[in-house]
N, C-alpha and C positions, 0 to 999 in steps of 0.2 A: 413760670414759677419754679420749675423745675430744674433749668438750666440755672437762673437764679443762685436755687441751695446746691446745685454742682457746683458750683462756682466761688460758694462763701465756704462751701466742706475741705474742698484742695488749700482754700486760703487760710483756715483753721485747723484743717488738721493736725501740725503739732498741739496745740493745743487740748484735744481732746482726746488724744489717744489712739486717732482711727480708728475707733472699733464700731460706738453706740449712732455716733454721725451717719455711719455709714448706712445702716441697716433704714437710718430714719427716708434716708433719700430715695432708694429702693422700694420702703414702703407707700413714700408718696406719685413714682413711677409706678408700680401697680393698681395702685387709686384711680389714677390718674386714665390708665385703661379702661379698668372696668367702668368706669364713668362713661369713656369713650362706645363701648362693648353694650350696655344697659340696655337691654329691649324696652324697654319703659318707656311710655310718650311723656315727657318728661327733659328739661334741661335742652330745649334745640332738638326733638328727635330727627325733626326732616334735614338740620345741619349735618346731624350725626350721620346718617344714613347716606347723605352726599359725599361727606369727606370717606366714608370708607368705598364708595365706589369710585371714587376717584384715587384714592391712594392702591385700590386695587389695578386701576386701569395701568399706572405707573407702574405697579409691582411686576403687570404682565405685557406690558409692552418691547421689553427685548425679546420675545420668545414668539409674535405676533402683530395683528392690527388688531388697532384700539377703535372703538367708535369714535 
């Protein structure tokens, strides 16, 4: 969804001034985390909790081995 509104914001922005667009998209990438982020069992916890140890294991795999 995000890439998405990147996508229609570069292709509108004459349109709207670059300024109010911008901030919207931004706010909906922060969402979009804290969603991700949310201790709450709620919304796929045990997905949630997979993909970030998995996009940690990627994070730390040039530095090391990964399981």
């Amino acid at each position: 969804m995000c890439l998405t509104w990147q996508i229609a914001m570069v292709k509108l922005a004459p349109q709207f001034d670059g300024s109010q667009i911008q901030y919207f998209s931004v706010v909906l990438l922060i969402l979009f985390f804290a969603l991700c982020l949310m201790p709450v069992h709620c919304f796929y916890f045990r997905g949630r909790v997979q993909l970030a140890k998995t996009l940690w294991n990627i994070f730390i795999s040039p530095f090391g081995k990964v399981r």
